[in-house]
VOGU-3710 file (C-alpha; in Angstrom, 3 decimals, decimal comma):
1> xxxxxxxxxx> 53,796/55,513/-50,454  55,128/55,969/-46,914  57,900/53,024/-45,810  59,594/51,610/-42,866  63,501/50,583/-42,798  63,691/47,379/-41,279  67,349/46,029/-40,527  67,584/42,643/-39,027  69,946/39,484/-38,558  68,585/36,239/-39,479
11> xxxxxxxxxx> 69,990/33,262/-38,079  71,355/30,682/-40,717  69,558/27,229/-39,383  71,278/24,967/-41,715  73,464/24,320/-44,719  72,497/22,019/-47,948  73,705/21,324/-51,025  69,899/21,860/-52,770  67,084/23,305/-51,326  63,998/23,163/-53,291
21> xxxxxxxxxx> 61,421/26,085/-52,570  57,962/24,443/-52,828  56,094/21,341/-52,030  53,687/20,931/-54,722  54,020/18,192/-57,932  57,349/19,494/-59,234  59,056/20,022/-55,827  58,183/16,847/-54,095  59,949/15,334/-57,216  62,652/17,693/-57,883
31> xxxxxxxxxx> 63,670/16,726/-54,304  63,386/12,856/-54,518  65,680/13,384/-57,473  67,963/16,036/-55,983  68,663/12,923/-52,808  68,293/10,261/-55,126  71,762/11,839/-56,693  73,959/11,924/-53,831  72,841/15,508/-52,540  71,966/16,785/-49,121
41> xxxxxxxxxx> 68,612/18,530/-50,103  65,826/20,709/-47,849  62,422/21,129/-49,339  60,422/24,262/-47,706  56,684/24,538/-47,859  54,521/27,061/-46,768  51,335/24,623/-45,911  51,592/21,607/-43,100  51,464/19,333/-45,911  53,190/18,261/-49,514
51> xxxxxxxxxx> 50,800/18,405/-52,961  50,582/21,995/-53,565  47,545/22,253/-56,509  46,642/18,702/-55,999  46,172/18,979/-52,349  45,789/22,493/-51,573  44,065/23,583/-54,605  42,258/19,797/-54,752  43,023/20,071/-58,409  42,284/16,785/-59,977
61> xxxxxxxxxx> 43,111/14,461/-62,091  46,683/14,133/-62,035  47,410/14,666/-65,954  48,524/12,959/-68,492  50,998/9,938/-68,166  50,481/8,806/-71,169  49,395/9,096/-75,024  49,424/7,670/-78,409  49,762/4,269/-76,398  52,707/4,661/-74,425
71> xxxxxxxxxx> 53,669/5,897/-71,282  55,167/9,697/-71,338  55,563/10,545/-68,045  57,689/8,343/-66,191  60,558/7,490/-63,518  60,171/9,087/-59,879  56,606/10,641/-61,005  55,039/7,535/-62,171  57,033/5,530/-58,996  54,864/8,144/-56,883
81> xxxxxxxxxx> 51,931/7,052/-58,775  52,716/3,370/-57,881  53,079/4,439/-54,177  49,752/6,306/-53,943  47,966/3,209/-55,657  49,471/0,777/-53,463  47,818/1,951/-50,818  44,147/2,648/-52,741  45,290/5,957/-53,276  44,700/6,395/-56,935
91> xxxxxxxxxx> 43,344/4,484/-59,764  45,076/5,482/-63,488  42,060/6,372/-65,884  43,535/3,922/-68,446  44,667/4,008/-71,756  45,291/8,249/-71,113  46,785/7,855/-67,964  45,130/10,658/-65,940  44,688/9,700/-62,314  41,998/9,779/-59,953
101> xxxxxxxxxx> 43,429/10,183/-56,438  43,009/10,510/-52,897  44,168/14,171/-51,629  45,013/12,905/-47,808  46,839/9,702/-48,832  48,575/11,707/-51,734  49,936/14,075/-48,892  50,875/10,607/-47,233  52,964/8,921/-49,507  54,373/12,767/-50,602
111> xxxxxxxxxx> 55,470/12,735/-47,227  56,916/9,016/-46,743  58,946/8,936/-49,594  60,298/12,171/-48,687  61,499/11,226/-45,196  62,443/7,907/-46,566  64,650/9,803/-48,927  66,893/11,681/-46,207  65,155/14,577/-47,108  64,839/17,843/-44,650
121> xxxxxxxxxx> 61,280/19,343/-44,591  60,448/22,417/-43,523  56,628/22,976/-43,290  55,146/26,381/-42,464  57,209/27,979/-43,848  57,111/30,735/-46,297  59,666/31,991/-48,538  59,917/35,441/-47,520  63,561/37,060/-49,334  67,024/35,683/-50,238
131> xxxxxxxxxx> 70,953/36,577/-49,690  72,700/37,149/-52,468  76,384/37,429/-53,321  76,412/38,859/-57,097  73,534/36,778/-58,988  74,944/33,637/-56,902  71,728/32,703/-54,415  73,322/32,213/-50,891  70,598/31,545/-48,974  66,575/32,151/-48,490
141> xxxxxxxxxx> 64,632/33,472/-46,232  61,662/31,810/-44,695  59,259/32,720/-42,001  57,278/30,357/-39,556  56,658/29,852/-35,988  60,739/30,198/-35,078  60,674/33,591/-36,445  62,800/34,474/-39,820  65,437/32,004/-40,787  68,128/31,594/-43,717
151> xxxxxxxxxx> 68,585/28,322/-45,255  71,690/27,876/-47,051  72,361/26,210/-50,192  74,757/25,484/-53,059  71,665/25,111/-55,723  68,306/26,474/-55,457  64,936/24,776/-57,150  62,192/27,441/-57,155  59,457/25,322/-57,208  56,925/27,755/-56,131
161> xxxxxxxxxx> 54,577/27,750/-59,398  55,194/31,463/-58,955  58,375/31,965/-59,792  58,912/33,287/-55,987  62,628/32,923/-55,613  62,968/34,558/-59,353  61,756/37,585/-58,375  63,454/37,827/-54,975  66,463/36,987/-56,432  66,357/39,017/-59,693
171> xxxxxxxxxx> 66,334/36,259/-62,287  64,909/37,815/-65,397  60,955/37,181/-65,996  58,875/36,684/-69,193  57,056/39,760/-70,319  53,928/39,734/-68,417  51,060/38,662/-70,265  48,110/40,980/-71,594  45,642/38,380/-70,243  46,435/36,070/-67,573
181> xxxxxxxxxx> 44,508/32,472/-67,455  41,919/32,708/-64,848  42,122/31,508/-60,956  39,328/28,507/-60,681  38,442/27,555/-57,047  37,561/24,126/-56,955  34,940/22,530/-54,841  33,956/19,296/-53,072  30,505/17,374/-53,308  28,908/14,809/-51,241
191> xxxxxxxxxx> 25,761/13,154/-51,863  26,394/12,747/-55,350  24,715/9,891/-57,465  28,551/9,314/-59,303  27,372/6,420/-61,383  25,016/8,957/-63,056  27,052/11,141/-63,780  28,792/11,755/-67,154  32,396/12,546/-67,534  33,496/11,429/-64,697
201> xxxxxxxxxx> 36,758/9,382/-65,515  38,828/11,207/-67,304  40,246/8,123/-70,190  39,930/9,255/-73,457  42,227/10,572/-75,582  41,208/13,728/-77,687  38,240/14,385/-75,544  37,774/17,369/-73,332  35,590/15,964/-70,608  33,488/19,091/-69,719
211> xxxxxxxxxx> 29,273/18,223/-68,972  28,473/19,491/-72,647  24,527/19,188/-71,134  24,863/21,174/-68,285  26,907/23,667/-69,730  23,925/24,458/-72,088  21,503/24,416/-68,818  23,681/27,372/-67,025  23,911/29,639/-70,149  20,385/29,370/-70,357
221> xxxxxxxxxx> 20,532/30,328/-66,714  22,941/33,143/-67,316  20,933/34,681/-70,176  17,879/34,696/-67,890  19,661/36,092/-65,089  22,669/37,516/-65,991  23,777/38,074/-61,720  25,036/34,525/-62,359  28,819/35,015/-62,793  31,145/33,581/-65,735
231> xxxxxxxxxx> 31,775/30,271/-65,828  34,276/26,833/-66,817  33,597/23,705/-67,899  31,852/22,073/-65,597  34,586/19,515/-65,155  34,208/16,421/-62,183  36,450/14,601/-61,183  36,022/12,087/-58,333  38,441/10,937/-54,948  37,631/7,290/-55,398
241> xxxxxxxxxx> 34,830/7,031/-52,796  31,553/6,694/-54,295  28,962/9,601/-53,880  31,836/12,877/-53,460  32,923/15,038/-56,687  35,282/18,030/-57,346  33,725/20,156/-59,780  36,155/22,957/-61,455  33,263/25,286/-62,261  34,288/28,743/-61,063
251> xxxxxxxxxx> 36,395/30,860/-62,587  38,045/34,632/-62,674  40,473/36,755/-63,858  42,988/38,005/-61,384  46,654/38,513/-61,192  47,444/35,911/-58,614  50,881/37,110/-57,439  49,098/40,376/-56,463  47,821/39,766/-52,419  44,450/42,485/-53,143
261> xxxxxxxxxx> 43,799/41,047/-56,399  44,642/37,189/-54,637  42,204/38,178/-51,659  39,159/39,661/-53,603  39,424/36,855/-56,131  38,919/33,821/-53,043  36,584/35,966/-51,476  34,387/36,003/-54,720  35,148/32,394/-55,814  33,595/31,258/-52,564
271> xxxxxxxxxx> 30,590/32,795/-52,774  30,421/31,811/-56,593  30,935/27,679/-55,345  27,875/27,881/-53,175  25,529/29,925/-55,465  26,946/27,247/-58,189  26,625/24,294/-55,981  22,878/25,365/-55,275  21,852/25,396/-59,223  23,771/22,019/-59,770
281> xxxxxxxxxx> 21,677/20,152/-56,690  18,474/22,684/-58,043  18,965/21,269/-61,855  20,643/18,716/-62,801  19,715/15,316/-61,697  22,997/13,452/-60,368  22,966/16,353/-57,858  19,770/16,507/-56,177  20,933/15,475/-52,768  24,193/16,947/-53,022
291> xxxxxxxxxx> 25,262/19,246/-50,601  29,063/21,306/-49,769  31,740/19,356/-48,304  33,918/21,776/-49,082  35,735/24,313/-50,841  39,889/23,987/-51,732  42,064/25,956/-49,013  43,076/27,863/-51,797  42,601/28,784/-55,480  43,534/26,668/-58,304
301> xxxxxxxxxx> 46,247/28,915/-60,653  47,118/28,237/-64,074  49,227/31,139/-65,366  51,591/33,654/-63,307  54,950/34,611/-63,911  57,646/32,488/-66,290  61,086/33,240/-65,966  63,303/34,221/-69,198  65,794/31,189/-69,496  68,403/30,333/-71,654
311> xxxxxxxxxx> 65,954/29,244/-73,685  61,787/30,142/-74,125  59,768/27,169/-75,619  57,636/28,076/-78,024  54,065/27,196/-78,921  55,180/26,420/-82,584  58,148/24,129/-80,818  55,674/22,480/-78,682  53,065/21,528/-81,444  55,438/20,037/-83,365
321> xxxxxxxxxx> 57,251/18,194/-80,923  60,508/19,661/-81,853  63,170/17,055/-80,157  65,998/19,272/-78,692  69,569/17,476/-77,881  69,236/18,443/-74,161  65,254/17,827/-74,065  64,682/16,469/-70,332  61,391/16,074/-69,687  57,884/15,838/-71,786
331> xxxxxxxxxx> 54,304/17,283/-72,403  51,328/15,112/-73,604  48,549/17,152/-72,431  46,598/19,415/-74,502  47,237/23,257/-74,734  44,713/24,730/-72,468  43,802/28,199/-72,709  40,828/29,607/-70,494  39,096/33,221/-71,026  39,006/34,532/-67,598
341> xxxxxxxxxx> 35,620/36,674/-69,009  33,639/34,142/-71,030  32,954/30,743/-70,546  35,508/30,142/-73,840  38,454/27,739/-73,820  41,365/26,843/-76,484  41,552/23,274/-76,142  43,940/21,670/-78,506  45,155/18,397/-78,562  48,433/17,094/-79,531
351> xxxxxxxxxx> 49,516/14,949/-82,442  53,246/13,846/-80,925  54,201/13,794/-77,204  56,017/17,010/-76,661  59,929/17,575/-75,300  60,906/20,041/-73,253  64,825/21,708/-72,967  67,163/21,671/-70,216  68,047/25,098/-71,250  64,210/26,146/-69,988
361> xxxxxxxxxx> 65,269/25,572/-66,210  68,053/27,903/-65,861  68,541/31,511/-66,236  72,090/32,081/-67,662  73,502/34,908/-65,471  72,417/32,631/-62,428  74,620/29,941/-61,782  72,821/28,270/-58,834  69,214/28,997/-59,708  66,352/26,312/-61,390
371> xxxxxxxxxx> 63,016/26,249/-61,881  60,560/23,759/-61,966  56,897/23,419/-62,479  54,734/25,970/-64,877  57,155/28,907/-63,723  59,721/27,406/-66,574  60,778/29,377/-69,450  57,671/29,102/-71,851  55,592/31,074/-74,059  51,494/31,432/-73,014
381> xxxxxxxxxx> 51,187/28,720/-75,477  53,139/25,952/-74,800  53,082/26,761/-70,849  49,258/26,365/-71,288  49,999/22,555/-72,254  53,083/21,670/-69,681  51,475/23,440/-66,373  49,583/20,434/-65,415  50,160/18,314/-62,806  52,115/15,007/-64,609
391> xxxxxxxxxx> 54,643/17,386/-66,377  55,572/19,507/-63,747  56,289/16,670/-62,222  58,459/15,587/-64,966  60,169/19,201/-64,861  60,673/18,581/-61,350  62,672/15,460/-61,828  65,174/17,219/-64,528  65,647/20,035/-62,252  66,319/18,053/-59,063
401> xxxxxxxxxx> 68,849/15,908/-61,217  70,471/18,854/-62,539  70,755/20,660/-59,091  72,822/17,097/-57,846  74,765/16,973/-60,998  75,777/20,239/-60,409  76,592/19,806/-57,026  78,680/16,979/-57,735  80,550/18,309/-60,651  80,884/22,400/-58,727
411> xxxxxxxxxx> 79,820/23,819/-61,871  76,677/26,364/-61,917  73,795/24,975/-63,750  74,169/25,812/-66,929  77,291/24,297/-67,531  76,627/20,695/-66,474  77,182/18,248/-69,362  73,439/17,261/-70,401  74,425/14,144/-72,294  75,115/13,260/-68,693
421> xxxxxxxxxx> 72,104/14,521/-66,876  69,760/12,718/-69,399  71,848/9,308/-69,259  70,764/10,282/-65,373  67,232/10,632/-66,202  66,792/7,851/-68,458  68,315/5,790/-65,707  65,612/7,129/-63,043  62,957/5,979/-65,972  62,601/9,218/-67,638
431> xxxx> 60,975/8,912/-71,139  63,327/10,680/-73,978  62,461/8,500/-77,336  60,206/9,672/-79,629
//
């Protein structure tokens, strides 16, 4: 491969004490938490807006807040959830918790309580390298309209679902899987008869709420022409005006981190969300004066990279809701696996609310580094459960009030005192009891 040497001074815009990398469900959290404990945070994000998979990707419900009758999921999360409903943003599918929302007035409130919060935003901007002194992360680089800039920081939240910063900076990485989860590109509806259709609102617990009935109708379809590509589900979901549906349908198997593989994969997908959005409006009922609003920005992605931590969670661990004495955060949806080329799933549901470590944040030979969001230190299995929306978001509130607590005590992040950081949590409304 030929190369080009590029040497080049980037101008340092600003100093913080955190800086989270990434605006989606875990970052927007882990940096309302990161303020909310006395630190001088920056949160960079590559789109014009906060929400990541739920706005980007138009990934929805929001899941799960809550199971076995209680709520799981709670403190700055659920207060975001409060926010969004205030304002008819979202309506919780009660008793499960999962939450129908409103993509533009999530990216509001994202963005009120952010600036309410003191906190710096930097949108369009991508995270493009970082400075390093030893494995300590000095500052990243981002790239946007002003050219290349470094944004300093005395902790670091990688927040990118990607584990982004991790591989700039050298943290250690799981061993990459055989078989990835596959990239789903959601689409939008309109015309939809929504009272007619079933599995809608997503409530129940124990039940996966794919159209069994349509399913059958499209692997008819497939056997009879097999040009019709693999698919998921179908799973709807609705934005809380009458008549428009998301429908997670298409699917693929792709690396995601990989820009060819990334490309080809959206490329596909969108052809694959008309052709599919013609045979739902051509068979099934509910749909026969739909037509495309349209299709997510970008792709829906449910497995990447994981970094190696001090500690890897375990899919034995997370079925048996194991309690560890610095367990942070939670996990009450069902492990999730999707075949990338069949139209199989694993779909197993829990019998406890699961607990997640501190220890799965933080990479021990990198004393100003955390993660939060799916990129945490998991197996396939028990990432396949904590990668939605509602946990991340609880992964984002541990990290952000571990990067403070660090801040404030000058230790690196794997030495803070965890009794303290969950006395911090549970204070915020963070749910830690069995």
């Amino acid at each position: 491969m030929n190369t080009v040497l590029q040497s080049r001074q980037v101008p340092v815009r600003a100093e913080y004490d955190v800086v989270v990398c990434g605006g989606g469900p875990s970052g927007i959290i882990a940096a309302l938490a990161a303020s909310r404990g006395g630190a001088r945070t920056a949160i960079i994000e590559r789109y014009g807006f906060f929400g990541g998979m739920a706005t980007a990707a138009l990934v929805a419900p929001i899941s799960v807040f809550n199971y076995n009758g209680r709520r799981i999921i709670d403190g700055i999360p659920w207060e975001f959830i409060t926010r969004l409903t205030e304002i008819g943003g979202a309506r919780e599918e009660k008793p499960l918790g999962n939450i129908t929302f409103s993509p533009e007035k999530y990216k509001l409130i994202a963005q009120r309580m952010l600036v309410e919060a003191g906190v710096q935003i930097y949108f369009h901007s991508y995270l493009s390298d970082c400075n390093l002194s030893g494995t300590i992360i000095k500052h990243v680089i981002v790239e946007n309209k002003d050219g290349a800039e470094a944004i300093g920081g005395k902790v670091f939240v990688d927040a990118t679902g990607d584990a982004d910063l991790a591989v700039r900076a050298g943290v250690p990485l799981q061993p990459a899987s055989k078989k990835l989860q596959p990239a789903s590109l959601i689409f939008m509806l309109g015309g939809v008869d929504t009272e007619d259709l079933p599995m809608i609102r997503h409530c129940k617990q124990g039940v996966n709420y794919l159209d069994v009935e349509v399913r059958k109708k499209f692997e008819e379809l497939r056997k009879e022409n097999p040009d019709i590509p693999v698919f998921g589900g179908p799973w709807y979901c609705g934005i809380l005006e009458k008549g428009i549906v998301l429908v997670n349908m298409t699917r693929i198997d792709a690396d995601m981190t990989s820009n060819r593989e990334q490309t080809a994969a959206e490329c596909a997908m969108r052809e694959e969300a008309t052709l599919f959005a013609t045979l739902l409006k051509m068979t099934v009922p509910a749909f026969s004066n739909s037509f495309l609003l349209e299709t997510a920005p970008q792709t829906g992605v449910r497995e990447t990279r994981r970094i190696l931590g001090a500690y890897t969670l375990t899919g034995e661990d997370y079925l048996n809701a194991v309690d560890f004495p610095d367990s942070v955060s939670r996990g009450c949806h069902p492990v999730d696996i999707h075949s990338g080329d069949t139209t199989s799933q694993r779909c197993q549901f829990l019998k406890e609310a699961a607990f997640v470590p501190y220890r799965c944040l933080y990479s021990p030979d990198f004393p100003n580094y955390l993660v939060a969001g799916r990129a945490f230190s998991a197996d396939s299995v028990a990432s396949a459960s904590v990668r939605v929306q509602a946990s991340c978001m609880g992964l984002g509130q541990a990290a952000g009030a571990a990067a403070a607590l660090s801040v404030r005590g000058g230790t690196g992040v794997g030495e803070i005192d965890t009794d303290k950081l969950r006395k911090i949590l549970i204070s915020y409304g963070t749910n830690l009891s069995r």
